[in-house]
N, C-alpha and C positions, 0 to 999 in steps of 0.2 A: 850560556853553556851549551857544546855542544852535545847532541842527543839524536834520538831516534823520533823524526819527526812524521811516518808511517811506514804503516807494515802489510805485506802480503806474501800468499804461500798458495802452491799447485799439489795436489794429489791429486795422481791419475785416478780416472774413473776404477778400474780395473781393478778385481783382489783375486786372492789365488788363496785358496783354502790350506792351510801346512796339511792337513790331513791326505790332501792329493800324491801332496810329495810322498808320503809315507805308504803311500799305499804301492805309487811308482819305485819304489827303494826298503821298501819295509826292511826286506832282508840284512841289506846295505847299514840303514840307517838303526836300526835296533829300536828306536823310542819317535814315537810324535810329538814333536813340538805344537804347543796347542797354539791357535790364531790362526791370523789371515794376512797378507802382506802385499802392498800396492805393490802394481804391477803396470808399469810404463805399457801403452800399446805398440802394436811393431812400426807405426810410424811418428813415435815420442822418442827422443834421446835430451843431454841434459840442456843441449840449446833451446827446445821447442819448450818446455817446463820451464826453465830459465824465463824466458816470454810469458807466459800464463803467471807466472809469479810477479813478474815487474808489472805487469799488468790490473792485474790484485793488487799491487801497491799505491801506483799512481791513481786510483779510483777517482779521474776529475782534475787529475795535476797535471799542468800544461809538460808534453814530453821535452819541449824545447828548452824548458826554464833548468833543466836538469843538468849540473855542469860537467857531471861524471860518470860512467856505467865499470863498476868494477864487478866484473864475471868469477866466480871461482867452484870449481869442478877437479875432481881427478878422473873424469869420464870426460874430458872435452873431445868431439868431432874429430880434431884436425891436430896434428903434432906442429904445424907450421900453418897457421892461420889463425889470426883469433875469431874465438867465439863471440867475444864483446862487441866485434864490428857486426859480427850478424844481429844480435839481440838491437842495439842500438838503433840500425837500421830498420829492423821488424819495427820497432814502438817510436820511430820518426822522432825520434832526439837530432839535436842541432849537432853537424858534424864539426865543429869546433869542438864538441864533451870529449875529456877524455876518459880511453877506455881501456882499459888492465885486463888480463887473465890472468889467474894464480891460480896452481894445482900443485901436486904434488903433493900433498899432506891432506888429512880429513880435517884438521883446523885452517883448512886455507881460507874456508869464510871466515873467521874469527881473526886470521892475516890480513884479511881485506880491507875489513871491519876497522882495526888498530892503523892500515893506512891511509886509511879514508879521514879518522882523527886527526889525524897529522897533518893530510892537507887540508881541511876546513880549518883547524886552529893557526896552520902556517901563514893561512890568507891566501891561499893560491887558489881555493875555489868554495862557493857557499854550500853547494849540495851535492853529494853524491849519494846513487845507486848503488847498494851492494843488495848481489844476490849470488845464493849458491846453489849447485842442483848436480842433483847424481844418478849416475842408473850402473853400479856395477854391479860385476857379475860370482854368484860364487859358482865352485864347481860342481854339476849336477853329483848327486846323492851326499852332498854335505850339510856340515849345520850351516854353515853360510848361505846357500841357497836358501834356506830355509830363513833363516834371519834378516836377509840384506829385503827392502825396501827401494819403492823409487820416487822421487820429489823434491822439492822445491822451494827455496824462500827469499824473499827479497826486504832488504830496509835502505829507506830513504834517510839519511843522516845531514842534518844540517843547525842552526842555530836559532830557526825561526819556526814558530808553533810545534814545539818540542812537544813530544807525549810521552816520552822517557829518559830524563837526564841522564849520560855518561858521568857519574863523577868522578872517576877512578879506574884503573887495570892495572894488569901485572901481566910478563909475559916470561916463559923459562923454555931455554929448546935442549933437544938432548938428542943423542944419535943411537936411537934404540930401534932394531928393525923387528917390531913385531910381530905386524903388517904389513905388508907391502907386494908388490904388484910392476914386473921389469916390462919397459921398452916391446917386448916378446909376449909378455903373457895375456891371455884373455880372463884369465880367474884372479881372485882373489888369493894371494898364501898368508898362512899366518903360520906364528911359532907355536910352541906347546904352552897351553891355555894357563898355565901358573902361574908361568916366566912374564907373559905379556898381563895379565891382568896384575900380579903383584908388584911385578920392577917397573912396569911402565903405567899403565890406567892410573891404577890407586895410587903410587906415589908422586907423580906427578901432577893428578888432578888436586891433591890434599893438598901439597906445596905451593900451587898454584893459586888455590884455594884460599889455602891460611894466608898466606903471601898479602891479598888483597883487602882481605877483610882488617889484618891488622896495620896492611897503611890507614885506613880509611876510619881506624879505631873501632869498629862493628865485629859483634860477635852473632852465631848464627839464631840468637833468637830475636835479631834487630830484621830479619829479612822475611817476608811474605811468601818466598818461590827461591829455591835452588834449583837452577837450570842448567844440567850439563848432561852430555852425552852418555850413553851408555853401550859397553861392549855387545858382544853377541851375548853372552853370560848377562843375564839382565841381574841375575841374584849380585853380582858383582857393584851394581848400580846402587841397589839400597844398600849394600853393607859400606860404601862409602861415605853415602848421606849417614849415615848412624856413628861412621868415624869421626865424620866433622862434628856432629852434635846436634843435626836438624832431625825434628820429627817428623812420622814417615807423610803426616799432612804437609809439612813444606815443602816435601821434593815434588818437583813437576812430573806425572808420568812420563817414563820412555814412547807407550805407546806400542811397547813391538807385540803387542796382541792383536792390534790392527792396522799398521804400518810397517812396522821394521824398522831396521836400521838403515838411512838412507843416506849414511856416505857423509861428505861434507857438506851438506844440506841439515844433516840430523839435530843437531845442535841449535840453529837459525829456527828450522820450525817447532822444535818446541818452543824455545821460546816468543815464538809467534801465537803458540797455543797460552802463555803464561800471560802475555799483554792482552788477549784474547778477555780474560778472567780477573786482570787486574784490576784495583782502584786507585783512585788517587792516592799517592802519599806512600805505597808498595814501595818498600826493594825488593830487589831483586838481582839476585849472584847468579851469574851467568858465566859459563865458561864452556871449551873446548878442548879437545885432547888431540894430539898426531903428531910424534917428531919433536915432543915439549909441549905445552897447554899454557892457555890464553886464558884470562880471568877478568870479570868488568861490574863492576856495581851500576845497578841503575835507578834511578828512583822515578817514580811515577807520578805525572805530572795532572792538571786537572783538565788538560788538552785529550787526554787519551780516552774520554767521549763521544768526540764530535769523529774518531778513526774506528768506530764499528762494523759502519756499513761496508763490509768484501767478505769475501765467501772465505779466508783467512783457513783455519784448520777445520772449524768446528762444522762448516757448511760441505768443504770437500769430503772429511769424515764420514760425512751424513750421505753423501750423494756415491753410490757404488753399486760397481754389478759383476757377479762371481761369474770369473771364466769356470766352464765347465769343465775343463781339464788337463791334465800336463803339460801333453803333447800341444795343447794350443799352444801354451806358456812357450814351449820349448823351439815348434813354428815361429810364432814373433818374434824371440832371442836368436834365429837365427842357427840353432845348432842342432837342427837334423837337416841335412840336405833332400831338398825336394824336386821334383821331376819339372824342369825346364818346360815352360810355355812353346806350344807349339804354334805358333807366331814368330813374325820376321823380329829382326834383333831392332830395339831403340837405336836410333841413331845415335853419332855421339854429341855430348855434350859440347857446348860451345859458348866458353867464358864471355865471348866480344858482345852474345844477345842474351846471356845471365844481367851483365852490366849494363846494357842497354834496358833492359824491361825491371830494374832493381825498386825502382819505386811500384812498380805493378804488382810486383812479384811480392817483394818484402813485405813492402807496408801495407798493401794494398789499397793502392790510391789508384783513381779513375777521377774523372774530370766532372765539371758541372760548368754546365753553358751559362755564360756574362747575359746571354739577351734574354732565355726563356725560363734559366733553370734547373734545368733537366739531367740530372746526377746522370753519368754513362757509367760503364767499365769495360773494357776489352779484352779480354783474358788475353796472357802472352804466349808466344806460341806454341811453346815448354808447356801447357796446360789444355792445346786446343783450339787454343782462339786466333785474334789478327793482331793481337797487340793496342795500342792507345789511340783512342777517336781520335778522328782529325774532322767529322764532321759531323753536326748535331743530329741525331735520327730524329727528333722536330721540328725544329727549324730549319736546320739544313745550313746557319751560320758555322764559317768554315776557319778552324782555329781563334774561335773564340771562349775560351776554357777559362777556369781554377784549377785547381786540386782539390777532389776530395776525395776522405779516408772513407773507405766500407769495412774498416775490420772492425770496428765499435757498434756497426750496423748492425740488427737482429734483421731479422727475415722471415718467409715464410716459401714452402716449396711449390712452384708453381706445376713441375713435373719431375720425373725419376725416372728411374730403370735401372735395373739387379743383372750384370752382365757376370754371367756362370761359367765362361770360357775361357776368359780372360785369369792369367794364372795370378794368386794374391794371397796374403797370408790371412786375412781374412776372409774368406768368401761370401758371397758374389761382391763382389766390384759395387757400388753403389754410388750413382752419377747426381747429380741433382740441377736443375735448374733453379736457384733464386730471386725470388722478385726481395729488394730490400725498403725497410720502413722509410721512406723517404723518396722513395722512387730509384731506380735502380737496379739491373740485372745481371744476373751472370751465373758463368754453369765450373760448377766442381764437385770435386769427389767429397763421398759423405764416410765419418767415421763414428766412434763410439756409437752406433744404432745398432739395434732390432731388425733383421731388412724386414721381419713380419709386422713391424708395425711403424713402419715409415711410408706418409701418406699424403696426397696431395692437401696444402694447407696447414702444414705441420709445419709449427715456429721454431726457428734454426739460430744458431749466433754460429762466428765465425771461430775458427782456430787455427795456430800455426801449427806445421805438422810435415815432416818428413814424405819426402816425393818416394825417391830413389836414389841409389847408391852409384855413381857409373864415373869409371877412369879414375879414381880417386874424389870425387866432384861429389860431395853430398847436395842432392836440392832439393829445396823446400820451397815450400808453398801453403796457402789456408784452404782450408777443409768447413766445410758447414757438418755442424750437430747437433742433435736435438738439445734444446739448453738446458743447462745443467741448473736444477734447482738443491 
């Protein structure tokens, strides 16, 4: 049968206190909403989460044996490019996998998810990638801002060392715009909170709901975890579970006391957080809401032991650091405009040496010499560097390479420097030199730190992470940080 054979999930480091908001908009907003709500950094969008989640997933699972990467987002980068070719590429999947984007609804993972069954059961491919991840935006002094979340989840689906059998789903679509967000907009709109919570959330999620449980002949005290998403209105959330018949112990928290609500992600990581907590022999009802809602029994299989070890919900959860203030928030997101670098303009981008340096770049591979060894890397010239050894700094054997990856690398910092001039939405700039566990060097920009307490000898892992923005061209690159425990 097929099933969910591992699981992983990204929260940004970063939280944002709701009380900041309220004190920036008090007037505005009338009431604090209590919590704290992940906060993507300004060079995280849903590509680079996306990454850290699939990464979380595969803990140890060869990238190549992977036959499919399906992306889903309504924050994707690029209206005309897929994001799935980047993710793919960052985590060196076999370019035969294929690879889908689907957005446009906040059930687009739970769309993914229903077409990823279809092809593993059709026989067209043994395992797919699905992940989803969000960063969008509400309008400053709303409850959305306040509510909205940003993060990450990914599941490996296929037919072999299952840890949670699919037995069932049900799917319903409806054309109700409750939410929604044009071509044009950068905010979130929503209609008036009755209309969308009663004509759409609840009757839809309950239909959805009953729908499945009574193919499947289960009633709700056959299940261990009811797993579905919740509006901004979280009171909305358990009056639902109480309408189907679950006690308030089997609904899975929403979380948006320390999360939020993170889009089409929201849904995947909770119940990332449910398998987190499960045991063998759990169901588990699982669904999604956007545009119609998605429904799926699972049951828990006695595999779903040996899929502990990843930093999944309960470890990101744990690991966090409160921006100090709005205005930071509101720097990162991009919407106050700030005083132009006074420094000559980047040059422009140029696709021909993106494509060229892609293995440098993306994956971050660097070579190791056939005669002596000796792991190299080159930085490409988009970061600083000369681009790919051509000759051993050892031996001095000349094109005599492999391939190896440094982004699974930890490290340590052999030097730094905190450049104050240089204009950044975080300040200072923070450069670093790494030497990596295995032998190995190279110099990049350092993010989620401390710069007071970033120091030579201080143990680094790598990460993907947004460069810059320029001509339409987003580029990315990894970044060293202190490791996240």
């Amino acid at each position: 049968m097929v099933g969910i054979t591992s699981y992983g999930a990204y929260i940004p480091l970063h939280r944002l206190d709701r009380a900041e908001l309220f004190r920036a908009w008090g007037g505005t907003l009338g009431m604090s909403v209590p919590g704290e709500k992940a906060v993507a950094s300004f060079d995280e969008d849903s590509v680079t989460m996306a990454v850290e989640a699939v990464i979380d997933c595969m803990n140890g699972i060869d990238s190549k044996a992977i036959d499919g990467l399906f992306f889903a987002s309504t924050t994707h980068p690029y209206n005309e490019k897929q994001s799935s070719a980047i993710v793919s590429a960052v985590v060196d999947m076999d370019r035969k996998a294929r690879i889908v984007d689907f957005g446009g609804s906040l059930r687009t993972g739970a769309i993914a998810i229903n077409s990823a069954l279809d092809a593993i059961n059709a026989g067209s491919m043994s395992n797919i990638m699905v992940t989803a991840s969000d960063t969008r935006l509400g309008a400053p002094a709303g409850f959305m801002e306040q509510g909205f979340g940003d993060g990450a989840a990914a599941f490996l689906l296929g037919k072999e060392n299952v840890i949670a059998a699919i037995e069932d789903n049900d799917s319903i679509s409806d054309e109700f715009s409750g939410i929604w967000r044009a071509d044009t907009d950068t905010f979130v709109r929503a209609w008036e909170d009755r209309m969308v919570n009663m004509e759409g959330y609840s009757v839809m999620l309950s239909e959805v709901m009953n729908g499945v449980m009574n193919k499947c002949g289960l009633k709700p005290g056959d299940f261990a975890k009811a797993v579905y998403c919740a509006p901004i209105d979280v009171r909305q959330h358990a009056r639902l579970g109480r309408t189907l018949g679950f006690d308030p112990e089997q609904v899975q928290d929403p979380m948006f006391l320390t999360m939020g609500n993170t889009g089409a992600a929201f849904a995947m990581m909770l119940l990332v957080a449910a398998l987190e907590e499960a045991k063998p022999g759990d169901r588990i009802l699982y669904a999604s809401y956007g545009n119609g809602a998605d429904a799926f029994v699972l049951q828990v299989t006695e595999a779903i032991e040996k899929a502990r070890d990843r930093r999944g919900m309960k470890k990101h959860l744990e690991s966090k650091r409160m921006l100090n203030n709005y205005e930071r928030y509101l720097r990162w997101r991009g919407l106050v405009p700030l005083e132009a670098s006074q420094r000559a303009d980047r040059g422009p981008t140029s696709i021909s040496a993106l494509y060229r340096a892609r293995k440098g770049t993306l994956a971050l591979c660097g070579v190791k010499c056939r005669k002596c060894g000796t792991p190299q890397y080159g930085s490409p010239m988009m970061s600083g560097g000369r681009g790919v050894s051509k000759v051993c700094v050892i031996c001095q054997a000349k094109d005599e390479f492999d391939d190896y990856k440094f982004a699974d690398k930890k490290g340590k910092i052999f030097n730094f420097s905190h450049d104050h001039i240089v204009a950044s939405p975080d300040p200072p700039n923070t450069n670093v030199i790494v030497d990596f566990e295995g032998g190995g060097r190279g110099m990049f920009d350092m993010t989620d730190r401390e710069p007071d307490n970033v120091e030579v000898g201080m143990p680094v892992e790598m990460t993907f992470r947004k460069l810059f923005f320029d001509r339409g061209i987003h580029n990315y690159y990894w970044k060293a940080r202190p490791i996240r425990v």
